[in-house]
C-alpha positions in Angstrom: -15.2 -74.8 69.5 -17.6 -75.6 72.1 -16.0 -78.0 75.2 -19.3 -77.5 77.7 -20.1 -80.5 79.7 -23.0 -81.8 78.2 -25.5 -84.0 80.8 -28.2 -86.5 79.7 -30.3 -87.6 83.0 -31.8 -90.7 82.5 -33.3 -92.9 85.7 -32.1 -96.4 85.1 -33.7 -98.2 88.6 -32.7 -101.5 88.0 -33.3 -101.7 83.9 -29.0 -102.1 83.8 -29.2 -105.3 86.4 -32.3 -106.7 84.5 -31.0 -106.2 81.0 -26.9 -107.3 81.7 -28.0 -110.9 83.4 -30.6 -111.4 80.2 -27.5 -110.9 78.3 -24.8 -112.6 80.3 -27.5 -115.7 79.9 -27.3 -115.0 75.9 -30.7 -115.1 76.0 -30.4 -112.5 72.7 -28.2 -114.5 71.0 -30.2 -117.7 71.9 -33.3 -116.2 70.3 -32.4 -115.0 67.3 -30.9 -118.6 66.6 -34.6 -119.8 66.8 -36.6 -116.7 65.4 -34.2 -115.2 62.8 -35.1 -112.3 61.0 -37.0 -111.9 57.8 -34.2 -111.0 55.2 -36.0 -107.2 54.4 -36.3 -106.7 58.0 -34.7 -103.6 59.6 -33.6 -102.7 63.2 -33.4 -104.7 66.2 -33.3 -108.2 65.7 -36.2 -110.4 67.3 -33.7 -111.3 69.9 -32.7 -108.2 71.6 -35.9 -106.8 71.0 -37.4 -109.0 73.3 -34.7 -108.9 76.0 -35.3 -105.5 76.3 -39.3 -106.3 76.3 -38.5 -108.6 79.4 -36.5 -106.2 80.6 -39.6 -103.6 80.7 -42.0 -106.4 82.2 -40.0 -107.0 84.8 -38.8 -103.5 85.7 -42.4 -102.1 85.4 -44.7 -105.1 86.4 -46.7 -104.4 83.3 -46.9 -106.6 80.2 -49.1 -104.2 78.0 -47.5 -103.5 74.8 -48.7 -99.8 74.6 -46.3 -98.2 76.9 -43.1 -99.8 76.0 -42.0 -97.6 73.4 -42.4 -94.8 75.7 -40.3 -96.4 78.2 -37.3 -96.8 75.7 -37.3 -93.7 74.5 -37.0 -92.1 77.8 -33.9 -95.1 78.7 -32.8 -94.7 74.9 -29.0 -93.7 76.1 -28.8 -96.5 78.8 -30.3 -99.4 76.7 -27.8 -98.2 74.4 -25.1 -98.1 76.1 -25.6 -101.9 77.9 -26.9 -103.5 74.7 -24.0 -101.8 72.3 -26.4 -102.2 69.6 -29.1 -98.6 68.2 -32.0 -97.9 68.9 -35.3 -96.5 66.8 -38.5 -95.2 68.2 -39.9 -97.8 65.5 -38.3 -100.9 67.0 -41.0 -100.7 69.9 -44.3 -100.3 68.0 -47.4 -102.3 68.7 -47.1 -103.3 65.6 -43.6 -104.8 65.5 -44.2 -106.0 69.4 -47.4 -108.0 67.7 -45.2 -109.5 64.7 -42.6 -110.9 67.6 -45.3 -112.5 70.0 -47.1 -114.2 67.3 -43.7 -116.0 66.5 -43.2 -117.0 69.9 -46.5 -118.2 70.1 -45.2 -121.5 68.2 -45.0 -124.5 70.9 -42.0 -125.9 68.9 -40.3 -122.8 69.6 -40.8 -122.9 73.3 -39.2 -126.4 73.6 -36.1 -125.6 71.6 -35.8 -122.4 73.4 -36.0 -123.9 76.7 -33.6 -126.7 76.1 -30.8 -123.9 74.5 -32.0 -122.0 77.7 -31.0 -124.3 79.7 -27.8 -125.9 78.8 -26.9 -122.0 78.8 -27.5 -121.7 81.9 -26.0 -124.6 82.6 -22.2 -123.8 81.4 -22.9 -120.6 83.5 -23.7 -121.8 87.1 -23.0 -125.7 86.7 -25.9 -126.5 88.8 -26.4 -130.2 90.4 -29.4 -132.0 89.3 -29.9 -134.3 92.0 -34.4 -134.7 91.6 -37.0 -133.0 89.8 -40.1 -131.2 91.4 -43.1 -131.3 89.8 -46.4 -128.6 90.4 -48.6 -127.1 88.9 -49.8 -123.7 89.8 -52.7 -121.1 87.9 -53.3 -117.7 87.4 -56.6 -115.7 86.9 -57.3 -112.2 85.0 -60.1 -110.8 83.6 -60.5 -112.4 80.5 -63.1 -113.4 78.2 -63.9 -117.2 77.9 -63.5 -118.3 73.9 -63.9 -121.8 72.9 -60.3 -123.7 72.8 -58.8 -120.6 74.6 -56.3 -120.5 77.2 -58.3 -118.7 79.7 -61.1 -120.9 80.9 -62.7 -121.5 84.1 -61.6 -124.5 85.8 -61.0 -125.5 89.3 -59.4 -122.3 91.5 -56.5 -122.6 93.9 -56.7 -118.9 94.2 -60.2 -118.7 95.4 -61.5 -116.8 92.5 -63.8 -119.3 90.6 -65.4 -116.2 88.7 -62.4 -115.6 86.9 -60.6 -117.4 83.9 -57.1 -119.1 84.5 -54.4 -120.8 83.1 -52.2 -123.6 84.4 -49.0 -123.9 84.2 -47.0 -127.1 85.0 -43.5 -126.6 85.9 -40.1 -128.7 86.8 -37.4 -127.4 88.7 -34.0 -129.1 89.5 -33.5 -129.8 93.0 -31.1 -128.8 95.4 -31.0 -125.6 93.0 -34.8 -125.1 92.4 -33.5 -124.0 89.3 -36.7 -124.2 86.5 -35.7 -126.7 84.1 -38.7 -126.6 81.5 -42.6 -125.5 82.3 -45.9 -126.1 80.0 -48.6 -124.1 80.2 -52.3 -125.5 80.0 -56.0 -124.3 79.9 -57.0 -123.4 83.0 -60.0 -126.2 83.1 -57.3 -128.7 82.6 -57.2 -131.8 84.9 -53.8 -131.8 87.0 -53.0 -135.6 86.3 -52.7 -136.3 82.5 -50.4 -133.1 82.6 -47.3 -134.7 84.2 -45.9 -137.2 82.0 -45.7 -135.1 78.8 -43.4 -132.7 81.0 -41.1 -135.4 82.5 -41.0 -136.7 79.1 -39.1 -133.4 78.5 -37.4 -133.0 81.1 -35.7 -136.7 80.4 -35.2 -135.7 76.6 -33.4 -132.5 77.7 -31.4 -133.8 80.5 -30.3 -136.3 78.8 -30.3 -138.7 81.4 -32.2 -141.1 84.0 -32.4 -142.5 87.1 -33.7 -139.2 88.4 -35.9 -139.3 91.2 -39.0 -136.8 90.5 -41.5 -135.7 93.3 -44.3 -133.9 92.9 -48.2 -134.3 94.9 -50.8 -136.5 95.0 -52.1 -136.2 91.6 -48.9 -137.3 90.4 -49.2 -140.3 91.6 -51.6 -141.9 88.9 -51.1 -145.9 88.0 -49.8 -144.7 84.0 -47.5 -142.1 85.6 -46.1 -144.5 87.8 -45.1 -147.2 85.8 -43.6 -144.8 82.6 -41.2 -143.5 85.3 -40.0 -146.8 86.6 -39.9 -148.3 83.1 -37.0 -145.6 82.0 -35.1 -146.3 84.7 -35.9 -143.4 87.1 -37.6 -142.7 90.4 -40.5 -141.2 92.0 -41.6 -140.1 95.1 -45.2 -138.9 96.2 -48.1 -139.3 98.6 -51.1 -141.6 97.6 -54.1 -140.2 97.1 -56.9 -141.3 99.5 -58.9 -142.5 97.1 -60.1 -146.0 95.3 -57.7 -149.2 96.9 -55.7 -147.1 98.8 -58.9 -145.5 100.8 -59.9 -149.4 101.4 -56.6 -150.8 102.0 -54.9 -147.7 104.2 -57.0 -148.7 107.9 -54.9 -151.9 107.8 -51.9 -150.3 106.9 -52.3 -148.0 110.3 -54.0 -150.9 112.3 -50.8 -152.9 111.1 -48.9 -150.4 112.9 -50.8 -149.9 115.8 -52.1 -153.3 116.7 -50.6 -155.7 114.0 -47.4 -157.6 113.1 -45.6 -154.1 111.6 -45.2 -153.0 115.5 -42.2 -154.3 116.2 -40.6 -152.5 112.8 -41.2 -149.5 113.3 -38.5 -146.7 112.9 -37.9 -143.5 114.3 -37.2 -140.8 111.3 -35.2 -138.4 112.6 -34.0 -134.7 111.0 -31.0 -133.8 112.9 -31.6 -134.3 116.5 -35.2 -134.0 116.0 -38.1 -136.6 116.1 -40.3 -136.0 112.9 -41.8 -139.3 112.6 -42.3 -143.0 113.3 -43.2 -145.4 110.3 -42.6 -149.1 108.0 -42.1 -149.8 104.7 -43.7 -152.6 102.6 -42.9 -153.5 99.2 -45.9 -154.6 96.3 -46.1 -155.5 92.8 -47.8 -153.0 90.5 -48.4 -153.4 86.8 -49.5 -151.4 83.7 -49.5 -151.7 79.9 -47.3 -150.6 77.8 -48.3 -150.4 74.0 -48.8 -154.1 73.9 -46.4 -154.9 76.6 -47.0 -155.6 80.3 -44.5 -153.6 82.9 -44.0 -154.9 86.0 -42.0 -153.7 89.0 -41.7 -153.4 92.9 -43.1 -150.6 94.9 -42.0 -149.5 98.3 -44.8 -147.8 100.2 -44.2 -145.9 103.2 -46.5 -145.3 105.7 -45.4 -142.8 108.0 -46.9 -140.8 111.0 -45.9 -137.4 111.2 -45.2 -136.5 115.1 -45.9 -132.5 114.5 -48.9 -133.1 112.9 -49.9 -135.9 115.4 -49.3 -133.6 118.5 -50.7 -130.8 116.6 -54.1 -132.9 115.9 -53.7 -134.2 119.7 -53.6 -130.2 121.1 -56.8 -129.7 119.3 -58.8 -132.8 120.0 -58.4 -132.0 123.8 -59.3 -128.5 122.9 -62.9 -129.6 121.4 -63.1 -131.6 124.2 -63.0 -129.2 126.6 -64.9 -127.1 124.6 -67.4 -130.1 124.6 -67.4 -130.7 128.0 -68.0 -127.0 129.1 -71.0 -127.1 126.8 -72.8 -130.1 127.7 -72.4 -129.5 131.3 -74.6 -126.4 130.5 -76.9 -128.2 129.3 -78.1 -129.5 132.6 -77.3 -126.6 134.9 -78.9 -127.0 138.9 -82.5 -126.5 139.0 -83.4 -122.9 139.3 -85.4 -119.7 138.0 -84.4 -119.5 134.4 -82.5 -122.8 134.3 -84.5 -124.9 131.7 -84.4 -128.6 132.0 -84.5 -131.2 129.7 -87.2 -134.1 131.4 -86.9 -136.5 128.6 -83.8 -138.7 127.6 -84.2 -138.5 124.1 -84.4 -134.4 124.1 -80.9 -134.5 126.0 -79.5 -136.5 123.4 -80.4 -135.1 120.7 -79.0 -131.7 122.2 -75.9 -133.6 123.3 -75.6 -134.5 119.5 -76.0 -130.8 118.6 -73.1 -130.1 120.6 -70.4 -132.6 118.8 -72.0 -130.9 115.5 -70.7 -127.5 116.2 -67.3 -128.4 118.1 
């Protein structure tokens, strides 16, 4: 009988870390309830096949299909031994990784997932849901444009114009910034029609209202407005400077300034520090609903930021000087090589040359 010690080197890096929190979340378990198995199929189950897919994008940084079954062969005794379950060189084919995108490429899918996701994760960590941050983000690739695609050029927050992008629209619960559900767009998309659908989600799988949800400018659109106040919940966001609000906002700061809302104005304070100064005034906004007209009361805030103020102070005197210096030179003592100007309207339009370029 042979007792030798018998030694199989595998290097793990951080594939047991990656692949134990996928299944301490059940994510497995969560997946095969939504993409069960055809009844002749064989192997892995859709579920743990793509937990240890995940685990392989993460690990390696690379989502390309060709390279995974590589990968587990070479980890076939770890993955093993986490996932209790066997593996075959077979389970990682193209061909079966093909057959288990395609079902995941079903919207319905995503929505059920992400709600089982998250009342998973839930019962793990009890996390607060106090608001709900709303953004919207894109990423580019080198992709071919098709018509009705997913990768199409739009509008580039990452400078790259040239390149086709998706968008994705995400919430998150906040104090956590845990992701609570996330939709993902054609990259020509407009940002504003995108947020409703989501926190019409995000109230469907919470379960509840009264949130308050934040998010940017562009979430601050009439419809979006008035469908969060008539549920019952709150929002928060900065007006965009456009249309009334353009118009209407050099009264709201003269108000301040010069005007009756002087003597209300607040210092807001984080801690012991001064951030701002600023009033509130409320206004009646309306929209239609279906066939029926929703009212309700808006609280606008008009605030001035005391960083931002001294910081756009520091550089106005900066220009200034810079200003100064310059149209000084421009009439320098009389002397050899010391041009002068001998008409008023020459000097000027120098002078104007100078604001241009500081």
């Amino acid at each position: 009988m042979d007792n030798s010690l018998q030694l199989t080197h595998e290097r793990v890096d951080d594939v047991p870390l990656l692949l134990g929190f996928l299944i301490k979340l059940g994510l497995p378990q969560i997946l095969d309830r939504h993409l069960p198995a055809h009844p002749l199929h064989q192997g892995l189950s859709n579920g743990w096949l793509i937990a240890v897919w995940i685990t392989y994008i993460l690990s390696q940084a690379d989502h390309r299909k060709c390279h995974v079954r590589d990968w587990a062969t070479g980890l076939h005794h770890t993955l093993e031994s986490v996932t209790g379950q066997s593996f075959r060189p077979v389970d990682f084919t193209d061909d079966r990784l093909t057959l288990v995108l395609q079902r995941l490429s079903d919207p319905t899918v995503w929505g059920l997932l992400e709600a089982d996701l998250w009342q998973s994760t839930c019962d793990v960590y009890e996390l607060p849901v106090e608001r709900i941050r709303l953004d919207s983000t894109t990423s580019y690739g080198y992709h071919t444009v098709t018509e009705g695609g997913l990768m199409q050029l739009g509008h580039s927050k990452d400078h790259r114009p040239d390149l086709p992008q998706l968008k994705l629209m995400a919430a998150a619960a906040e104090p956590t910034g845990m992701l609570v559900a996330s939709d993902v767009h054609p990259g020509d998309a407009a940002d504003d029609p995108l947020y409703l659908p989501l926190i019409r989600r995000v109230r469907e799988l919470l379960g509840r209202t009264g949130l308050l949800y934040t998010g940017d400018c562009k979430m601050a659109a009439l419809e979006t407005r008035g469908e969060i106040d008539a549920h019952g919940d709150f929002y928060l966001t900065p007006l965009p400077m456009t249309g009334e609000t353009q118009k209407q906002f050099e009264a709201w700061v003269d108000a301040a300034i010069n005007g009756p809302k002087r003597e209300e104005l607040v210092n807001i304070r984080m801690g012991d520090d001064l951030v701002g100064r600023g009033y509130e005034f409320e206004r009646i906004q309306t929209i239609l609903c279906g066939s029926t007209e929703h009212a309700w009361t808006e609280r606008v805030l008009i605030v001035r930021s005391e960083p931002i103020a001294q910081s756009q102070a520091m550089a106005l005197e900066r220009r200034l000087a810079k200003a100064e210096v310059a149209i000084r030179g421009l009439t320098p003592p009389p002397g050899r090589g010391k041009p002068q100007y001998t008409t008023g309207w020459e000097l000027e339009r120098a002078v104007a040359m100078v604001f241009g370029r500081v």
